[in-house]
Backbone bond lengths (Angstrom), bond angles and torsions (degrees), N, CA, C in turn:
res aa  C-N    CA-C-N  psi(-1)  N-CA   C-N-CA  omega(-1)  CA-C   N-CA-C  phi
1 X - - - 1.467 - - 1.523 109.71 -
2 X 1.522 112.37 127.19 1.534 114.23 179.36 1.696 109.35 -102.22
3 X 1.010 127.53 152.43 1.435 118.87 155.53 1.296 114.03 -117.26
4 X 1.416 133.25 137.55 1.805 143.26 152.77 1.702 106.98 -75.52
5 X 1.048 126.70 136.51 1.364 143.53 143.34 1.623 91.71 -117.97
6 X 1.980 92.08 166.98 1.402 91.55 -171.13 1.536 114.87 -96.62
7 X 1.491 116.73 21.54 1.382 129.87 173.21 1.517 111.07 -117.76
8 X 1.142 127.05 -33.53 1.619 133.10 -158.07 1.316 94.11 -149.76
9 X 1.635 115.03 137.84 1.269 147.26 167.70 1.149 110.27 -104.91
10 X 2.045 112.16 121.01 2.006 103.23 169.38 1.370 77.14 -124.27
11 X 1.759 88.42 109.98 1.676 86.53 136.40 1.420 127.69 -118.91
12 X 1.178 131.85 137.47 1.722 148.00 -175.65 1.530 94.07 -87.75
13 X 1.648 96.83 91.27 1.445 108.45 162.66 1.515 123.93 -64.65
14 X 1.297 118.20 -32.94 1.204 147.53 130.94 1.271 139.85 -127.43
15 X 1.398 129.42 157.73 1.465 141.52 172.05 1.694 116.43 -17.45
16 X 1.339 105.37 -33.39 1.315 131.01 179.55 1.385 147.22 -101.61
17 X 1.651 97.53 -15.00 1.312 117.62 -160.09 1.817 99.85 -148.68
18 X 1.104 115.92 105.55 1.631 123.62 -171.50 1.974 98.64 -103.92
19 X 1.185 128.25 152.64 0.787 144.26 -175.95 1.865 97.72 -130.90
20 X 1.392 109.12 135.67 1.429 112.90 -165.13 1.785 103.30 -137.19
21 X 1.426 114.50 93.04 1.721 99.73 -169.98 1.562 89.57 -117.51
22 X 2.024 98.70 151.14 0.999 126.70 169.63 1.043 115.60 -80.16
23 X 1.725 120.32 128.81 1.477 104.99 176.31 1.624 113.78 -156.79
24 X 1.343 108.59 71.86 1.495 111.93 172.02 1.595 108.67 -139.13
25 X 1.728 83.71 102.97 1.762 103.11 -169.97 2.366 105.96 -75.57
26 X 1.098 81.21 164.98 1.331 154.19 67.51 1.816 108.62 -153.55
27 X 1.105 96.01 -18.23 1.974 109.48 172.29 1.436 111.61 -123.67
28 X 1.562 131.12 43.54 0.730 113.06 163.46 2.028 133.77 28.75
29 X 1.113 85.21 54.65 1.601 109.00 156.98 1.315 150.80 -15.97
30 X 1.317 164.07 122.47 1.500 139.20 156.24 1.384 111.66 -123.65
31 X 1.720 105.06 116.18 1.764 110.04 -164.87 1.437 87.55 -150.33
32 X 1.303 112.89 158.67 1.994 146.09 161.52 1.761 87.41 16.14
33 X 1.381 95.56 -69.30 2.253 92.68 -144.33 1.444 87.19 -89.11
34 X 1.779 138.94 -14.56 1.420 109.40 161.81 1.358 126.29 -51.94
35 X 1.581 105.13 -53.44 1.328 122.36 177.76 1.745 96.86 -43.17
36 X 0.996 103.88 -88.74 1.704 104.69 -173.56 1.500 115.93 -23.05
37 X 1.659 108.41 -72.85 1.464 94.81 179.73 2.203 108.86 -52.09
38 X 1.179 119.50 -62.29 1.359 97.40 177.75 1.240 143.23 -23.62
39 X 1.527 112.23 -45.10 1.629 113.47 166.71 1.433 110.06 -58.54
40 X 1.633 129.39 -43.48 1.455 125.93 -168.27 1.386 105.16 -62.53
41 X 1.550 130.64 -13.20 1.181 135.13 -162.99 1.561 90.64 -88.16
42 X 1.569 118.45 -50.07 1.848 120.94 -145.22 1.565 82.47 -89.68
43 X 1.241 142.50 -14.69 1.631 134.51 165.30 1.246 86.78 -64.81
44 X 1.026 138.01 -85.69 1.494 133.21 -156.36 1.672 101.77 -45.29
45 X 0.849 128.97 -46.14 1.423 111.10 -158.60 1.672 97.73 -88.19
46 X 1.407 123.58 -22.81 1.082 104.53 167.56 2.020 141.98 -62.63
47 X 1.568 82.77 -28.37 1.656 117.36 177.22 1.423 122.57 -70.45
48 X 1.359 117.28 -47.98 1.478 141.47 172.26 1.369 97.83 -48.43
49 X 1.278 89.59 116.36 2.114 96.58 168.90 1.496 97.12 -93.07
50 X 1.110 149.09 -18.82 1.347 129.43 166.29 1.588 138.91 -90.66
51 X 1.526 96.07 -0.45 1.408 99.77 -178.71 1.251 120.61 -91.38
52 X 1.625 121.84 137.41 1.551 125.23 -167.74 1.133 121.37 -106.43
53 X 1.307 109.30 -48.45 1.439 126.10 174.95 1.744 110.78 -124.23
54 X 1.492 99.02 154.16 1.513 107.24 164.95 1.684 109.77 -147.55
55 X 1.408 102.56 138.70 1.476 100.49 -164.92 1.422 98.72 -114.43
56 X 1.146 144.01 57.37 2.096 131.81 143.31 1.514 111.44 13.08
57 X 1.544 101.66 131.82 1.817 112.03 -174.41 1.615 80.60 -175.33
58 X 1.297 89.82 171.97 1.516 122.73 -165.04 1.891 101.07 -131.34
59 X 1.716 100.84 131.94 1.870 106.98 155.72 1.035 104.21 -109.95
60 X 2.319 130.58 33.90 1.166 90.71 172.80 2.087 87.43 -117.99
61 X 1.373 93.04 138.23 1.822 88.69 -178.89 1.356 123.13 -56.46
62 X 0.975 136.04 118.49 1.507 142.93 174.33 1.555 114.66 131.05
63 X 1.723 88.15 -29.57 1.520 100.30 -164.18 1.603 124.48 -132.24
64 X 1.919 101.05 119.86 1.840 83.12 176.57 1.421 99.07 -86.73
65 X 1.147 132.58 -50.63 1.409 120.90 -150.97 1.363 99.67 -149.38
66 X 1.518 134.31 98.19 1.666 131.19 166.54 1.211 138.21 -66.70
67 X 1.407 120.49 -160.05 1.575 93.97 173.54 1.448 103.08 -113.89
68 X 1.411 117.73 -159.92 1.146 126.22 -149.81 1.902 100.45 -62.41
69 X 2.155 99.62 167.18 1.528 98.64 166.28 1.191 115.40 -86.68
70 X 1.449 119.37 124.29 1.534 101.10 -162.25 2.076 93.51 -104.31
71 X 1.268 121.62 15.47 1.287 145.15 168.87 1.218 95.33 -70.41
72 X 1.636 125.08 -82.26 1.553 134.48 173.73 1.657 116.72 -41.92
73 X 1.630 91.71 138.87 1.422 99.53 175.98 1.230 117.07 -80.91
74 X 1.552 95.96 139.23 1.785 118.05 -166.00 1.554 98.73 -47.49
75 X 2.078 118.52 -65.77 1.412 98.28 172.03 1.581 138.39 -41.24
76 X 1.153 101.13 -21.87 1.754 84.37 -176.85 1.312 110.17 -81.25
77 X 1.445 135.46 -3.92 1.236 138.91 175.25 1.377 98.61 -88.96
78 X 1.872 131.09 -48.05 1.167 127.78 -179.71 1.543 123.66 -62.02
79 X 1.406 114.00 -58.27 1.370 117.29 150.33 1.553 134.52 -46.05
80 X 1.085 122.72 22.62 1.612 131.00 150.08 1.563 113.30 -86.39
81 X 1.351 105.03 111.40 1.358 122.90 -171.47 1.638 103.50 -33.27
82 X 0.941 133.29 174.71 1.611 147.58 -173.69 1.264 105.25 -88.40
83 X 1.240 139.94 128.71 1.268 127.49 156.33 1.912 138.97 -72.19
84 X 1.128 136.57 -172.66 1.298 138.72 -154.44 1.443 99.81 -72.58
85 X 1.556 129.26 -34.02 1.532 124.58 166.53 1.802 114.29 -58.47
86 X 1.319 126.63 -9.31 1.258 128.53 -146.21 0.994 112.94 50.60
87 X 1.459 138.06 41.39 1.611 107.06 177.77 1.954 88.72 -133.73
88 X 1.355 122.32 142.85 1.389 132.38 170.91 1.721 101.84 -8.26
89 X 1.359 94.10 161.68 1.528 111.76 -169.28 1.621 120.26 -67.59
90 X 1.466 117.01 -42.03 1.207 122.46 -173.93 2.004 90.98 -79.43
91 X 1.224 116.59 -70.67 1.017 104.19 -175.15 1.496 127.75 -42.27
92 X 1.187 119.90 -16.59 1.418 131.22 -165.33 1.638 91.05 -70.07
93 X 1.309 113.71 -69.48 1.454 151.02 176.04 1.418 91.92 -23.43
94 X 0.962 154.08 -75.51 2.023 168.69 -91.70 1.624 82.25 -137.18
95 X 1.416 137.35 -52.22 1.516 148.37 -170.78 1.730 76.33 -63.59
96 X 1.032 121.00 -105.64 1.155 128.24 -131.48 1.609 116.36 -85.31
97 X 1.714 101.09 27.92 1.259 92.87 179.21 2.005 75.26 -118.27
98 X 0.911 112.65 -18.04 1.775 99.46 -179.71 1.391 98.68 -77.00
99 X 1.624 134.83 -45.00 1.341 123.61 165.92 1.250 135.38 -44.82
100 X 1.886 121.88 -31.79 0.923 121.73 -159.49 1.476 136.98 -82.49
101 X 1.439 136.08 119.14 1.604 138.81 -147.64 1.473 101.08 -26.13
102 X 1.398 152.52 -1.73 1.281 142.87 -164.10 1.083 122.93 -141.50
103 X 1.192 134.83 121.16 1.603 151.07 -160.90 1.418 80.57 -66.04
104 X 1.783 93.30 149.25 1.584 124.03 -166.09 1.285 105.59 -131.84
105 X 1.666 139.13 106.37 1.197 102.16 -177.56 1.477 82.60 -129.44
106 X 1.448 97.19 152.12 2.091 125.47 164.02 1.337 121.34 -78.50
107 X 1.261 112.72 93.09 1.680 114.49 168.20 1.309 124.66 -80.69
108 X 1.892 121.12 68.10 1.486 127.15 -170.43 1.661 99.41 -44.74
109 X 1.283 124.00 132.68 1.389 111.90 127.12 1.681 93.66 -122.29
110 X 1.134 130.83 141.09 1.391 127.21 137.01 1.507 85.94 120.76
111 X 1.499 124.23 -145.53 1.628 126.29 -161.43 1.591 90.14 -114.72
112 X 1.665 95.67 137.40 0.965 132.54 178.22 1.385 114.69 -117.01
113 X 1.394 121.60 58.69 1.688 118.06 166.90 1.379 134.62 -122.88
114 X 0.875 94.68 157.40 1.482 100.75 -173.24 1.678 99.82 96.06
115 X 1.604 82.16 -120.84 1.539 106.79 176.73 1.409 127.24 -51.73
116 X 1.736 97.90 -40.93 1.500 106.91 166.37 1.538 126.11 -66.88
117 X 1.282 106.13 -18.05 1.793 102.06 174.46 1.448 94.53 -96.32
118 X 1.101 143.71 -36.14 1.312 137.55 -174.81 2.195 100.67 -55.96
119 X 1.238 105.31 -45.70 0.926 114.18 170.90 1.752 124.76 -50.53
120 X 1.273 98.83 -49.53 1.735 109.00 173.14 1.506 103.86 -70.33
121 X 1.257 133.71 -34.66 1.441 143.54 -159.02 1.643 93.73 -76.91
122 X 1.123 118.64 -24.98 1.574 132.92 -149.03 1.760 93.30 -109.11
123 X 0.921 111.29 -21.32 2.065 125.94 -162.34 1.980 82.49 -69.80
124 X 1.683 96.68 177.51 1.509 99.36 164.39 2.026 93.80 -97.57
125 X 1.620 87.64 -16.89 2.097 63.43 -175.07 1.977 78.79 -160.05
126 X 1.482 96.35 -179.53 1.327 93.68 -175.28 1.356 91.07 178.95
127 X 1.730 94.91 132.02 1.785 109.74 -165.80 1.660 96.33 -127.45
128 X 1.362 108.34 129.42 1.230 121.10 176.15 1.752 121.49 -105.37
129 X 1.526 100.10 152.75 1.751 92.36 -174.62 1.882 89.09 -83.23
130 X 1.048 90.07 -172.01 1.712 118.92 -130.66 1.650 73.88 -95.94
131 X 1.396 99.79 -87.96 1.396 133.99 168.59 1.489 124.10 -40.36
132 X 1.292 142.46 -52.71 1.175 163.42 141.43 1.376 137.39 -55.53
133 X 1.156 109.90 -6.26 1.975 93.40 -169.83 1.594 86.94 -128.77
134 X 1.395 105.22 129.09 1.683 128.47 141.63 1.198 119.98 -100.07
135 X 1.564 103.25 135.42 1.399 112.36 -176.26 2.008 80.38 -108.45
136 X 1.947 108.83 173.28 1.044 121.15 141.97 1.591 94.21 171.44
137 X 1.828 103.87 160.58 0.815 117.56 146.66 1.373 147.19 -82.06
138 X 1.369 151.70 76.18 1.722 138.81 -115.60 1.290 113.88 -120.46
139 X 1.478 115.90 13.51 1.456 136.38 -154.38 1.634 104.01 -84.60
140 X 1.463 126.04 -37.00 1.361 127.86 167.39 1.672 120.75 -66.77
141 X 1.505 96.43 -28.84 1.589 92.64 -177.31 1.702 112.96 -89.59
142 X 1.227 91.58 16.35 1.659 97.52 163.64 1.674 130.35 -132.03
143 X 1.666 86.23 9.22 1.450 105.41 -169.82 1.117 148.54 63.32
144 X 1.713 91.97 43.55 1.808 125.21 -170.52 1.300 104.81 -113.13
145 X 1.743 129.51 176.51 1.100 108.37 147.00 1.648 88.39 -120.27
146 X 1.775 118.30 -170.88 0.844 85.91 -151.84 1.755 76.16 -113.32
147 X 1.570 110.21 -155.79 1.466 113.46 -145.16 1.428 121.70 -131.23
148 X 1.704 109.24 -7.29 1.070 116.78 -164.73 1.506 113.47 -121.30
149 X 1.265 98.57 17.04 1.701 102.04 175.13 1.481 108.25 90.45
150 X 1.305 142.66 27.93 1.385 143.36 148.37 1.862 98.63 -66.01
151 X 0.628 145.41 -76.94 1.549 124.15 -178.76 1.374 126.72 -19.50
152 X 0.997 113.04 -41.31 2.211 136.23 -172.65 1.355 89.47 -96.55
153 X 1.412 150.43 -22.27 1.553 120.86 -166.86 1.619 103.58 -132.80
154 X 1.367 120.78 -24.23 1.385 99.12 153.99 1.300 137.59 -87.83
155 X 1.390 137.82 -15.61 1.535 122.94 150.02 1.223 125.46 -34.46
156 X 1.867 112.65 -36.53 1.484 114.81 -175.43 1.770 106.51 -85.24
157 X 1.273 133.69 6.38 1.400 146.38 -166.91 1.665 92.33 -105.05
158 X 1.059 89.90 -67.52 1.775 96.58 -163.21 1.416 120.52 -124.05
159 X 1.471 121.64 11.07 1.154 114.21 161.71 1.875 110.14 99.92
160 X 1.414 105.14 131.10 1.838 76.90 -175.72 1.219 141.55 -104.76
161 X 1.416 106.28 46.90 1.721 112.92 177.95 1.744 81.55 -95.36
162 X 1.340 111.03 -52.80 1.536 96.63 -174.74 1.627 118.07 -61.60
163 X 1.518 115.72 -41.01 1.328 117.62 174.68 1.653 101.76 -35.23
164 X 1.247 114.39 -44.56 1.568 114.36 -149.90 1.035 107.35 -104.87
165 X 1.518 121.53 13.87 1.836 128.92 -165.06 2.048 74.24 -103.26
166 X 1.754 114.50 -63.44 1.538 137.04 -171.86 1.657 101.07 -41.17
167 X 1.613 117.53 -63.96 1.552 109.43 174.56 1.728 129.53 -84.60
168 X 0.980 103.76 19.82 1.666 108.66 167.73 1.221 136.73 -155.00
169 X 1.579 93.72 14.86 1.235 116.43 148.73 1.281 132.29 -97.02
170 X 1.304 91.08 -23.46 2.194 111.85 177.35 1.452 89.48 10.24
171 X 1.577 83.36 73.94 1.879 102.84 139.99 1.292 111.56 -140.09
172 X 1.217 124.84 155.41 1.497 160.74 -137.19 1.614 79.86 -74.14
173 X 1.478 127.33 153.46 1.255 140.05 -171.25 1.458 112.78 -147.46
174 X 1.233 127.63 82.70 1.589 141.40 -163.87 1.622 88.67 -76.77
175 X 1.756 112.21 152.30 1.190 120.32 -170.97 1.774 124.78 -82.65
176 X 1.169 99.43 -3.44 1.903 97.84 146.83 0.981 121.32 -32.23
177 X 1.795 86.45 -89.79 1.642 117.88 171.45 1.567 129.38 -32.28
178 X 1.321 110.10 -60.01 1.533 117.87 158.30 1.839 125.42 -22.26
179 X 1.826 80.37 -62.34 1.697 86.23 -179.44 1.323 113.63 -73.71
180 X 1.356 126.11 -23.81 1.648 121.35 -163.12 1.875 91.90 -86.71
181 X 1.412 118.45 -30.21 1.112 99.70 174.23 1.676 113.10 -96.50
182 X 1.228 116.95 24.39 1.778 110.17 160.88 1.613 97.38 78.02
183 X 1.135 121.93 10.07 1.523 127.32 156.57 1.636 111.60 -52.55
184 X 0.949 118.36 -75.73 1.136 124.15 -162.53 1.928 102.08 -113.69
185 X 1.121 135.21 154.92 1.399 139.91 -158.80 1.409 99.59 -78.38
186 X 1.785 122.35 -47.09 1.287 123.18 178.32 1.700 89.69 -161.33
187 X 1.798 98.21 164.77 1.054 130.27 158.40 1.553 123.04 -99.45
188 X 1.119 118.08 112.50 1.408 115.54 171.34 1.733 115.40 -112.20
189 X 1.716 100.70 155.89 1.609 103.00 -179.82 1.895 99.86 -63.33
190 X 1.637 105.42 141.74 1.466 77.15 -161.52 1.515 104.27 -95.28
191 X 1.412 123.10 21.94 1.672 118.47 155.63 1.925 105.62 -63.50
192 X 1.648 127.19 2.09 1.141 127.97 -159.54 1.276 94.78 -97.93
193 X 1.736 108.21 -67.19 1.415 149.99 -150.38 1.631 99.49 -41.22
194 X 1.417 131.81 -53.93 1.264 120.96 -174.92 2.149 110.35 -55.18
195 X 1.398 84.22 -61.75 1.599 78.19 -178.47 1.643 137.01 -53.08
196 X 1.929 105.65 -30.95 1.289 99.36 -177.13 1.299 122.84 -94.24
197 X 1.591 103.33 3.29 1.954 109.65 164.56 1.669 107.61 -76.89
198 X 1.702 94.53 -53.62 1.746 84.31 161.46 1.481 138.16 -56.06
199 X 1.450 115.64 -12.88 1.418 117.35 168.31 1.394 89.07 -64.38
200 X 0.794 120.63 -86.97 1.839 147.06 -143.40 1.772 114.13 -52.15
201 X 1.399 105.38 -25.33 1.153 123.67 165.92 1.248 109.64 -73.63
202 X 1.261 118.38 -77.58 1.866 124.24 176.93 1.356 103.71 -32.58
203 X 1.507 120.18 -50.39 1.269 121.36 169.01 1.423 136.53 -42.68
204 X 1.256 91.58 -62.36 1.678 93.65 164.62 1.580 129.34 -59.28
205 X 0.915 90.76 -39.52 2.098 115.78 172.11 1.329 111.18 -43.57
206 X 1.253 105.33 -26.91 1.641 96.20 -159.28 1.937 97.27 -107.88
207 X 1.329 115.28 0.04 1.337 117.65 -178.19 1.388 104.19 -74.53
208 X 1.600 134.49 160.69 1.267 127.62 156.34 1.449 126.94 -52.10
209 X 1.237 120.34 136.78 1.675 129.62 -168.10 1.589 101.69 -64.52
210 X 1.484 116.76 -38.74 1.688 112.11 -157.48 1.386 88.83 -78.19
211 X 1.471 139.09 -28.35 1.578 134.08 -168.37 1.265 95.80 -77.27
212 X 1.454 134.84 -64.31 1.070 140.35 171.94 1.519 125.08 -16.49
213 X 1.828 106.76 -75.72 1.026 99.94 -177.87 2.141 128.05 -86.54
214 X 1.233 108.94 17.78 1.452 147.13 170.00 1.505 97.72 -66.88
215 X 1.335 97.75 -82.08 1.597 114.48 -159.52 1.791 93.02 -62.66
216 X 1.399 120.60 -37.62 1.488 109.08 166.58 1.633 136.25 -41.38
217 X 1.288 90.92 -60.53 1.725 128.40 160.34 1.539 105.69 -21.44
218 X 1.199 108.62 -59.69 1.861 123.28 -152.90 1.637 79.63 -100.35
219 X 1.440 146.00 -7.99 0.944 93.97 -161.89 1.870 86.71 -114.35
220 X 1.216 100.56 6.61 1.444 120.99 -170.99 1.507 101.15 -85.35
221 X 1.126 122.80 -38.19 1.621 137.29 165.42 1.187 125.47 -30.95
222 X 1.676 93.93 -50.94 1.712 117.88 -154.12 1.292 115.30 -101.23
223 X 1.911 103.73 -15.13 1.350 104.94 171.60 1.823 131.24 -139.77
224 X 1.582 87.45 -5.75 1.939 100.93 175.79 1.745 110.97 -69.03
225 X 1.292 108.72 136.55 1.293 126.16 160.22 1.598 110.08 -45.84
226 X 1.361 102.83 136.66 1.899 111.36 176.36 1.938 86.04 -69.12
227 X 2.011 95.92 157.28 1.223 109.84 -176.57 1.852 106.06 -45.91
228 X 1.465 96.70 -41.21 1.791 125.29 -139.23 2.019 85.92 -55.70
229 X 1.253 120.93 -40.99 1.329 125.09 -178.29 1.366 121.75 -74.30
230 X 1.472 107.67 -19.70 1.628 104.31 -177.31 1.933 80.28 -88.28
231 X 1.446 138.39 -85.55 1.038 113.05 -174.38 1.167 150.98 -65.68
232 X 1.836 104.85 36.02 1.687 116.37 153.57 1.753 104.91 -85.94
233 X 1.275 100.07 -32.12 1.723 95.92 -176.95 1.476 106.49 -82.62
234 X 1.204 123.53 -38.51 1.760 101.98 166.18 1.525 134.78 -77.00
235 X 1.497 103.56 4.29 1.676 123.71 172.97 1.913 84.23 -72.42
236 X 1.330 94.85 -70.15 1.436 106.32 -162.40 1.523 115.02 -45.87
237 X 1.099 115.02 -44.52 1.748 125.92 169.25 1.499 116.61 -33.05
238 X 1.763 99.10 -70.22 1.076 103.54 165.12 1.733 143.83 -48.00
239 X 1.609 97.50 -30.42 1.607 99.96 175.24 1.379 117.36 -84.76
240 X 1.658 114.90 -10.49 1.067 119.08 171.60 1.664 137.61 -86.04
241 X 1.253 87.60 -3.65 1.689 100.11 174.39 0.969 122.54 -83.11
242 X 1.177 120.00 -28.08 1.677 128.56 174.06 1.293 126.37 -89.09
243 X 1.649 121.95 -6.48 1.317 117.02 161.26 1.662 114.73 -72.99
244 X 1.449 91.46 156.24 1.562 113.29 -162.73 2.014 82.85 -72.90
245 X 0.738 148.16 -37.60 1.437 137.71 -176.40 1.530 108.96 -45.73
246 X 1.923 122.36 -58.19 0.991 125.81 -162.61 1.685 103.83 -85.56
247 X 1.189 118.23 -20.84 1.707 124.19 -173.09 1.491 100.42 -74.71
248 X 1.742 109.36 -24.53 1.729 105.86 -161.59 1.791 84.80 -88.88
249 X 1.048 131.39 -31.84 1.584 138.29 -169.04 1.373 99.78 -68.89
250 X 1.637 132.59 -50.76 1.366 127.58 -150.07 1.516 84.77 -91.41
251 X 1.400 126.37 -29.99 1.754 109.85 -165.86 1.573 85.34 -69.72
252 X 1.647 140.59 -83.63 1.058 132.98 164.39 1.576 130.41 13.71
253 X 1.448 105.59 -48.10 1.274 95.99 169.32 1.498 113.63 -106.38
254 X 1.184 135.20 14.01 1.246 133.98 -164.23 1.788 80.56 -103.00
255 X 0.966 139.69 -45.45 1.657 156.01 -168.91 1.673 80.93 -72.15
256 X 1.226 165.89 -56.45 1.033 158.07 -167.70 1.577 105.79 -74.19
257 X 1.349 125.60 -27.09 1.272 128.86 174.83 1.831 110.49 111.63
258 X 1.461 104.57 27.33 1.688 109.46 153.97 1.604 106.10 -48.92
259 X 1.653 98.01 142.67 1.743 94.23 150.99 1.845 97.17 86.89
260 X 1.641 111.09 1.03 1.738 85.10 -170.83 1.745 81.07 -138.89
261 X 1.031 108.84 151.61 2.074 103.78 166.78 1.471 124.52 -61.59
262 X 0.962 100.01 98.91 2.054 111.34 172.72 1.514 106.23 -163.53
263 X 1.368 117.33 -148.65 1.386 165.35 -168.30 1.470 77.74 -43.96
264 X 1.259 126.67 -89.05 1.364 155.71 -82.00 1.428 102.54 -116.91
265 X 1.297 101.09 -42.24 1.901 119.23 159.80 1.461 104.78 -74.97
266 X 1.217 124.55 -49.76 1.689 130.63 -144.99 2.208 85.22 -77.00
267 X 1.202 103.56 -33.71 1.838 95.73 -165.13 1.414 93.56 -129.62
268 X 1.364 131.40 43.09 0.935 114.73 -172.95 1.966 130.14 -71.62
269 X 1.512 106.06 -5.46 0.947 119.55 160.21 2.004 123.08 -55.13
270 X 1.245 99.71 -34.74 1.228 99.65 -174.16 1.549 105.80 -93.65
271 X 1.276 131.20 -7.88 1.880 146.53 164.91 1.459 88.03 -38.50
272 X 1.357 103.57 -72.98 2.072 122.79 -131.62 1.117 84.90 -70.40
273 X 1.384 169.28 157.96 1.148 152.16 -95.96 1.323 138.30 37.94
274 X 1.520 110.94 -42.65 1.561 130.09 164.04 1.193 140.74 -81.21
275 X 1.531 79.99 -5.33 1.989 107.21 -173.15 1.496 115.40 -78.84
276 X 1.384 115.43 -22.28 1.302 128.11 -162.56 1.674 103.36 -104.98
277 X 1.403 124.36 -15.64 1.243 130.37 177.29 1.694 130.46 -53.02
């Protein structure tokens, strides 16, 4: 059984193995009804006694996962009831999809920011094409911080001169780089990248669920951020959007052509620099 929403695709390639694609073009987005449909997805995967693995990908080209709609109103993202961690909706989502009994993995091709690296950061592992996938965090170069717990989970990835080179530099992060700094698990050429997540998935799929999600458990113990840190960074998100510093930065770049398909999305690492001029 597959389901369509008009943002996210689950299809259950098998009993065991769910396939989860992003798909609301033309930049792949995160606004109100992603969030929504996303949680209906992480109930399901939490509920399902047979599902093992789920592998995240994108049908929109350029892009697995962007950052926020900055079109959509902030309340309708704020006003989504709290989820079962108590903590805000998106963050809830990133909590309990790294908790949940079933390996998560991120198949970058294309840009991964914002939301979309928060998303990979949130995966149990996440393999990027070689050629194709940018990761970044871009939330300082517009005078945000950001909201989804990249503060709490990359220091513990890579250490935090690099954590802090990745969030305040919010520049664009090609998949070398990624892997040599423990961003992402590996880089592959990405004529590779489709087949050896699908190895590794099928692979995992076919192991027993109670070992699986066990060995998760303990390993979730030994290395996840306490809640209390993911919601200091989405306190902070929030207070940061509304100063006149970050509103004068995002109009700035919206006048450069943020928010529309070109230049401006495609390198946007090299924009935020111009914002402050």
């Amino acid at each position: 059984m597959n389901t369509t929403a008009e943002q996210i695709h689950l299809v259950r390639r098998t009993p065991t193995y769910w396939r989860i694609t992003f798909d609301n073009p033309p930049l792949n987005v995160m606004g109100p009804k992603f969030v929504k449909e996303f949680r209906e997805i992480i109930t399901a995967l939490e509920n399902d006694e047979d599902v093992r693995v789920v592998v995240f990908d994108s049908a929109v080209d350029g892009f697995f996962l962007n950052h926020s709609d900055f079109n959509a109103k902030l309340e309708d993202l704020t006003s989504i009831p709290q989820g079962p961690t108590g903590l805000e909706a998106w963050p809830d989502i990133l909590v309990r999809l790294t908790r949940a009994p079933v390996v998560s993995i991120a198949l970058i091709r294309g840009r991964a920011t914002g939301n979309g690296s928060e998303i990979a950061l949130a995966c149990d592992m996440s393999f990027a094409s070689r050629e194709h996938a940018v990761l970044s965090q871009w939330e300082v170069g517009v005078g945000l911080v950001a909201g989804g717990g990249p503060m709490a989970r990359l220091p513990r990835l890579m250490g935090r001169g690099r954590a802090l080179e990745i969030l305040l530099g919010s520049e664009d992060i090609r998949g070398d780089l990624a892997e040599a700094y423990g961003y992402v698990n590996r880089s592959l050429p990405d004529s590779e990248l489709d087949a050896f997540v699908d190895a590794l998935a099928s692979r995992i799929a076919s192991f027993d669920k109670w070992a699986i999600s066990n060995t998760k458990r303990l390993v979730n113990a030994a290395a996840l951020p306490p809640d209390v840190e993911i919601t200091a960074g989405w306190d902070a998100c929030m207070s940061s959007i509304a100063r006149p510093a970050a509103q004068n930065r995002l109009k700035a770049f919206f006048e450069l052509g943020f928010h529309r398909p070109g230049d401006a999305e495609d390198r946007m690492g090299a924009y935020l620099p111009q914002l402050g001029r």
